[in-house]
VMD Tcl script that draws the C-alpha trace (Angstrom):
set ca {
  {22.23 -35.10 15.66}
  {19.68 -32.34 14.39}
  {16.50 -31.47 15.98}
  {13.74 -30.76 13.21}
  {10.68 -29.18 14.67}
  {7.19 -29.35 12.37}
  {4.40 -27.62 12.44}
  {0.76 -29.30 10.71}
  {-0.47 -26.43 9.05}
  {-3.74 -26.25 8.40}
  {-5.83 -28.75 9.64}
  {-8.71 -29.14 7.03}
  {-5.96 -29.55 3.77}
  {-3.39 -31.71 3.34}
  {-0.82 -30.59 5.90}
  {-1.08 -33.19 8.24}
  {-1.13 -35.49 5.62}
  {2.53 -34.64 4.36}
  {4.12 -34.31 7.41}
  {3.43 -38.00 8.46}
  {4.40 -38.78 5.36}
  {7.94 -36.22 5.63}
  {8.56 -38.00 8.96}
  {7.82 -41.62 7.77}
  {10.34 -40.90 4.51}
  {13.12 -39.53 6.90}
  {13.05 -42.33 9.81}
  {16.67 -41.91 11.16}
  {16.60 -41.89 14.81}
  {20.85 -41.99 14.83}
  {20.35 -38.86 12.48}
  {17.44 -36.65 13.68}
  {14.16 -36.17 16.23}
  {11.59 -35.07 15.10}
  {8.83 -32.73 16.88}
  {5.71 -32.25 15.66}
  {2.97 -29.71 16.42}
  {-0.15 -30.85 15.91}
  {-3.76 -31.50 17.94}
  {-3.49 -35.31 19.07}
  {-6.73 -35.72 17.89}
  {-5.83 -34.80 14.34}
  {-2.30 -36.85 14.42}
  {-4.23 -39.96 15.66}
  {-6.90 -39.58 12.58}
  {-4.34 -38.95 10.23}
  {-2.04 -42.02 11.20}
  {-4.69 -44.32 11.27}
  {-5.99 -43.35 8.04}
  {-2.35 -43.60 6.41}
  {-1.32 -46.70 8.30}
  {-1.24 -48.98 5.70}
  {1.17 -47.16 3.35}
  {3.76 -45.92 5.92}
  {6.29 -48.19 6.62}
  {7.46 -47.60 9.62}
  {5.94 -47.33 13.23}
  {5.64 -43.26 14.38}
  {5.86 -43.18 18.34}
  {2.99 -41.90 19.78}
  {3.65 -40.15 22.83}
  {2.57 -36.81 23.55}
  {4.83 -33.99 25.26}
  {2.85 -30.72 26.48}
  {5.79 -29.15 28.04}
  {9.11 -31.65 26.93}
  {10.58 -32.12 24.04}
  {13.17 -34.67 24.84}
  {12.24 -38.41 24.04}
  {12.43 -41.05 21.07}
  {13.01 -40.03 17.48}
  {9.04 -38.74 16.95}
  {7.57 -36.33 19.94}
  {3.79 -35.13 19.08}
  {3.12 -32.03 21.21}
  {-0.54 -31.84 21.58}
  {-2.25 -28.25 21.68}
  {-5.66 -28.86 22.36}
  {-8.78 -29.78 20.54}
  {-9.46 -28.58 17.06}
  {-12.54 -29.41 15.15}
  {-11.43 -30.79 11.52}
  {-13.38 -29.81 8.18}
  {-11.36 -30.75 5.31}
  {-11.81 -29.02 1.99}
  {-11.96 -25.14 3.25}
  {-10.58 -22.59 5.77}
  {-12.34 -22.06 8.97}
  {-11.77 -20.07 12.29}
  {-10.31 -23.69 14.04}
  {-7.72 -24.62 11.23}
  {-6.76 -20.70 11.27}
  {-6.47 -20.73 14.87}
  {-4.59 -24.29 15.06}
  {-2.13 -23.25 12.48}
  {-1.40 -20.55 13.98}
  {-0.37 -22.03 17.62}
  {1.60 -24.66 16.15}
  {3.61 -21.84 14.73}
  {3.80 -20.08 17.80}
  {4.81 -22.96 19.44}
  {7.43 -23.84 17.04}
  {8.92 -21.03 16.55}
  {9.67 -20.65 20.49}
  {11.41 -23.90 20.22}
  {13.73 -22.94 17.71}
  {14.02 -19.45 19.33}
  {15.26 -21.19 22.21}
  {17.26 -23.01 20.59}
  {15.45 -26.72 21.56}
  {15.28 -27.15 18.16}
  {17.81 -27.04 14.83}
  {15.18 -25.91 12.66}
  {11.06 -25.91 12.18}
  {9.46 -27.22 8.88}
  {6.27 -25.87 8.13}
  {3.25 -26.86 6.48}
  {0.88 -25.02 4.47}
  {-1.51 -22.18 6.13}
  {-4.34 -20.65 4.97}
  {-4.22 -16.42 5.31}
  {-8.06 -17.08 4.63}
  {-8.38 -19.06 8.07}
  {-5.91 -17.07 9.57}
  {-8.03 -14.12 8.95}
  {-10.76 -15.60 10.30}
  {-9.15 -16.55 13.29}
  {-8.18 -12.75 14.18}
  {-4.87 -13.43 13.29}
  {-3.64 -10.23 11.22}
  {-0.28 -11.56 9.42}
  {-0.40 -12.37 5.68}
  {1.53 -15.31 5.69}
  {3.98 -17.09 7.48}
  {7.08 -15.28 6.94}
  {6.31 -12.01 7.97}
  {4.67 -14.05 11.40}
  {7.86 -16.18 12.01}
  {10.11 -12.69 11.34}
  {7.68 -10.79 14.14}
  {8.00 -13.71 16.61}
  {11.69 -14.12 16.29}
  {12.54 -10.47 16.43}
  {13.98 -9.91 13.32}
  {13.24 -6.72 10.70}
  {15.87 -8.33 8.01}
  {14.05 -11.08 6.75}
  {13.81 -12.05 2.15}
  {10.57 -14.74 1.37}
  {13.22 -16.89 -0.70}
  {12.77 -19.95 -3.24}
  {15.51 -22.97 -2.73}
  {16.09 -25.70 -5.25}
  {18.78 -27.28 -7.50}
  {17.39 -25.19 -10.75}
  {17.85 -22.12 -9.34}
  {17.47 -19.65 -6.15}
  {15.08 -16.51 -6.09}
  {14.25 -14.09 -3.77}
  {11.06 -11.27 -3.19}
  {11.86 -7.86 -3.14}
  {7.50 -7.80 -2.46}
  {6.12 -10.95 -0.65}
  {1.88 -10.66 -0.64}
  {1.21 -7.33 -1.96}
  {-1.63 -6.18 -4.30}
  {0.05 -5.43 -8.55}
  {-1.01 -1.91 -7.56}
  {0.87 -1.49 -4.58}
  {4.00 -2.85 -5.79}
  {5.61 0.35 -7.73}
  {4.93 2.28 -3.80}
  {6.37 -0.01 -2.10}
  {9.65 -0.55 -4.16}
  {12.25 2.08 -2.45}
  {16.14 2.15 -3.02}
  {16.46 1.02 0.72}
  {13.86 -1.98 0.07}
  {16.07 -3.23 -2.38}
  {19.33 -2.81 -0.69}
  {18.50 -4.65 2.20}
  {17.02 -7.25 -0.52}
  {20.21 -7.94 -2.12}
  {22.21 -7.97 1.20}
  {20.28 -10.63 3.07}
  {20.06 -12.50 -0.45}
  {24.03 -12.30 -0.92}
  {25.00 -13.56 2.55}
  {22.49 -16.20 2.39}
  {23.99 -17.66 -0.82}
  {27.45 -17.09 1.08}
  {26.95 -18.11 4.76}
  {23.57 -20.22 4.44}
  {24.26 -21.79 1.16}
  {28.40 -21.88 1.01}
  {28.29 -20.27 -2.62}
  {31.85 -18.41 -3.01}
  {31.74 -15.70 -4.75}
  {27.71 -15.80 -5.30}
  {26.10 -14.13 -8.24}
  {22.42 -12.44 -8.43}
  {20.53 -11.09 -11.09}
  {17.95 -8.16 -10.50}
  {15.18 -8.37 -12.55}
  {13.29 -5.12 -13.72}
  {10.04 -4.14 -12.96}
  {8.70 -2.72 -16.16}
  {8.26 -4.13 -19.45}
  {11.46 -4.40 -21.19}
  {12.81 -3.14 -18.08}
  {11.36 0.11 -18.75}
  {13.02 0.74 -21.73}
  {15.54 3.71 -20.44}
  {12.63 5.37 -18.99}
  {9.92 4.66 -21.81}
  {7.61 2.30 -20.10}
  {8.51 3.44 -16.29}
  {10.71 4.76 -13.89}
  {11.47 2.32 -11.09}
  {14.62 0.86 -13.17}
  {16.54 3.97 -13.57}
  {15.79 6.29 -9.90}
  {15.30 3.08 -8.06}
  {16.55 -0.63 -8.86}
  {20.05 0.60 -10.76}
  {20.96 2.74 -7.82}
  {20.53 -0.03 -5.33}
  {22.37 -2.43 -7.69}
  {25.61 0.40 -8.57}
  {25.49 0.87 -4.02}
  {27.05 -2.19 -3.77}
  {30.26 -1.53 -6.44}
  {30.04 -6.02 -6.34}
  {30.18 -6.87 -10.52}
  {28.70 -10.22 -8.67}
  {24.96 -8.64 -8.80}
  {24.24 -7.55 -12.02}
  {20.85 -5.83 -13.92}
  {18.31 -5.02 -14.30}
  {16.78 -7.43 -17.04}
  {14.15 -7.93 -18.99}
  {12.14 -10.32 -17.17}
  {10.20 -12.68 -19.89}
  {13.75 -12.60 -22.18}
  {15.94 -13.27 -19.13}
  {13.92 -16.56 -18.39}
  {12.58 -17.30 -22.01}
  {16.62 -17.56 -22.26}
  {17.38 -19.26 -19.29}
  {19.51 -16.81 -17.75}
  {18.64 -17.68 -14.35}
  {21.12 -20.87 -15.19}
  {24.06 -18.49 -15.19}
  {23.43 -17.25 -11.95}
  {23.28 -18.11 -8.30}
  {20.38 -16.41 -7.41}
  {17.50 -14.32 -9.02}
  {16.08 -11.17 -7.45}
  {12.51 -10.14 -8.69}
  {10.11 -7.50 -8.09}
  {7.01 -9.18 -7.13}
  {5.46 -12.51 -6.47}
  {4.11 -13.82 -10.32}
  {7.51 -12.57 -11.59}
  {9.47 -15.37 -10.23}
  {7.22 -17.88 -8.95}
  {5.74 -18.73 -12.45}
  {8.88 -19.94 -13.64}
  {10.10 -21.48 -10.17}
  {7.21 -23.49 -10.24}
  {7.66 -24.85 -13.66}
  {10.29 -25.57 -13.14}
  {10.23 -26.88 -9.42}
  {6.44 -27.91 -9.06}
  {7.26 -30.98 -6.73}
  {10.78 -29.80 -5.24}
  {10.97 -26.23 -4.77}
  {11.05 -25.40 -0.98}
  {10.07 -21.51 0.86}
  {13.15 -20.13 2.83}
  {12.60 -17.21 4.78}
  {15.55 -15.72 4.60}
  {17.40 -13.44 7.03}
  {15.83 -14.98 10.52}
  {18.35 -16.08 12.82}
  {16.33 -19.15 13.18}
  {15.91 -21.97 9.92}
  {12.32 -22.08 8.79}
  {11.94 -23.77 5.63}
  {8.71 -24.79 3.96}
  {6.92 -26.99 0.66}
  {6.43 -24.49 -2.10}
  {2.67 -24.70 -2.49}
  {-0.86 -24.46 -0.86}
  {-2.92 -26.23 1.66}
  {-4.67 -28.92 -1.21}
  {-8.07 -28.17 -0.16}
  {-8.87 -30.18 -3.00}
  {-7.52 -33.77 -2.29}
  {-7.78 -32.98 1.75}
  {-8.40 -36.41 3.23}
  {-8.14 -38.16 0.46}
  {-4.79 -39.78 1.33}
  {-3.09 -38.65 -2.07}
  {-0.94 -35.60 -1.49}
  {2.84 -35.63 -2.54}
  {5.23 -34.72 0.19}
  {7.88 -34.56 -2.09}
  {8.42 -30.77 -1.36}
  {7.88 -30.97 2.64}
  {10.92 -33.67 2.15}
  {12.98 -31.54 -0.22}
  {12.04 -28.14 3.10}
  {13.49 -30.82 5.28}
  {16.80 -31.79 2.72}
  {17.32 -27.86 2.79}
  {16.92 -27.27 6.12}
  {19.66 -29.58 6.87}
  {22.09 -28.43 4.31}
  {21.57 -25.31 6.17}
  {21.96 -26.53 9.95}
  {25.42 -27.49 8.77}
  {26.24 -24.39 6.76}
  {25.45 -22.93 10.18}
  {27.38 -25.15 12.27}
  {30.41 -24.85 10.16}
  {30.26 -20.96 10.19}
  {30.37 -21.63 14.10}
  {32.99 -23.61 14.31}
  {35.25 -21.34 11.95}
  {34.55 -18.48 14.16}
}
mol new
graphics top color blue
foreach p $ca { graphics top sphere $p radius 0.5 }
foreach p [lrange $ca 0 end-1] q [lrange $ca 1 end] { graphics top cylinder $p $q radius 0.2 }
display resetview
């Protein structure tokens, strides 16, 4: 039995919307509970307006305080005021203590894993909340300085050596140690997480033509080939040329991909993925997994959102509970 906790997101897109949807796909109460953070007021509104197209019946039954009950618990959080179509102060501020809430249940080990929707860092910042996304929140609340934003699906795995940074910051904020620690929690997630023996990364460069010996930037030869040569592993090999590494589908020949910044890898994840990649932060000692994309202001309400990747966050999440579990049991 696993215990998947999920948070709504942000109340004015299409979070809600999905996560009904996510629970009503994975209805197996010998399998799984489910707990899911969101205001009642918003669950109730959202199930009635989706009633007609789920198939089964969600429990409603409301748990401030417990967490043990039938397959579906709804932990209620207060009163939010829903506006869908754009961030405001109350979805910032409800997305934000779902998470809180969440995370403290998986911290504590009441829960397998937590499945979260999409936030907005707009709302967030104008709910005084000071985090740029979710990952570096969930990695604050759980204690944890070792922590890689990383992209999960059956094309291929990457990982950010940069999560939410600003092109001109990037080159400042890429240090030998940066990288190291990169490619460490990458390789043991692919090993322990993942159960890939023998795992093998690619770095990518940072530069065009990966700086060209020096040419066209730095970065590849006093920064990203030291970290890779500090690990003596032929496993984790580069660093490439970017656009020719994925214009030749190289990242088929390897386990995982390691870029530089955001674009670099989630252009091609995303073609590649659109509907079924899935957000891993990796590192945590807690399983957070969420859909790779946005909050859908723009069909918020409407009733027409795909959950397909807030089902493949929950496939993953699982696979990993028992990668877990296994490494537990060997020990």
């Amino acid at each position: 039995m696993k215990t998947i906790a999920f948070t709504c997101g942000d109340i004015n897109g299409i979070g809600p919307e999905i996560c009904l949807k996510t629970i009503n796909d994975i209805y197996n109460p010998q399998e799984r509970k489910v707990i899911l953070f969101c205001p009642s007021s918003i669950f109730e509104y959202t199930l009635d307006s989706l009633s007609k197209s789920l198939s089964y019946k969600i429990v409603k039954k409301y748990f401030p305080g417990e967490y043990d009950s039938e397959f579906v618990s709804v932990v209620d959080f207060g009163t939010y005021k829903q506006q869908f179509g754009k961030p405001t102060k109350q979805s910032g501020a409800a997305a934000f203590k779902a998470l809180e809430k969440a995370s403290g249940l998986v911290i504590s080990k009441k829960a397998d894993a937590m499945v979260t929707a999409p936030i907005s860092k707009e709302a967030f910042k104008m709910a005084g909340i000071n985090y740029p996304g979710q990952t570096e929140l969930l990695a604050e609340l759980s204690g944890s300085k070792k922590y890689l934003m990383t992209f999960l699906s059956d094309e291929f795995i990457c990982g950010l050596a940069t999560i939410h940074e600003p092109i001109k910051n990037i080159s400042r904020l890429l240090t030998r140690k940066r990288l190291e620690l990169a490619l460490e929690i990458l390789y043991n997630t692919l090993l322990n997480d993942l159960k890939i023996i023998l795992p093998k990364i690619a770095v990518l460069g940072l530069n065009p033509h990966a700086g060209e010996n020096g040419n066209i930037g730095n970065e590849e030869k006093s920064i990203i080939i030291p970290a890779i040569e500090s690990f003596k592993n032929p496993s984790i090999s580069g660093p490439f040329v970017p656009d020719a590494f994925f214009g030749n589908q190289l990242q088929k020949k390897y386990d995982a991909v390691l870029g530089m910044y955001h674009d670099q890898v989630l252009i091609p994840f995303k073609m590649a993925n659109f509907n079924l990649g899935v957000n891993y932060t990796a590192g945590l000692p807690v399983i957070r997994t969420s859909p790779d994309h946005g909050t859908g202001y723009d069909i918020a309400g409407m009733g027409i959102a795909s959950a397909q990747s807030m089902i493949e966050a929950v496939k993953w999440a699982e696979k990993i509970i028992d990668n877990r579990r296994q490494n537990i049991n060997a020990s």
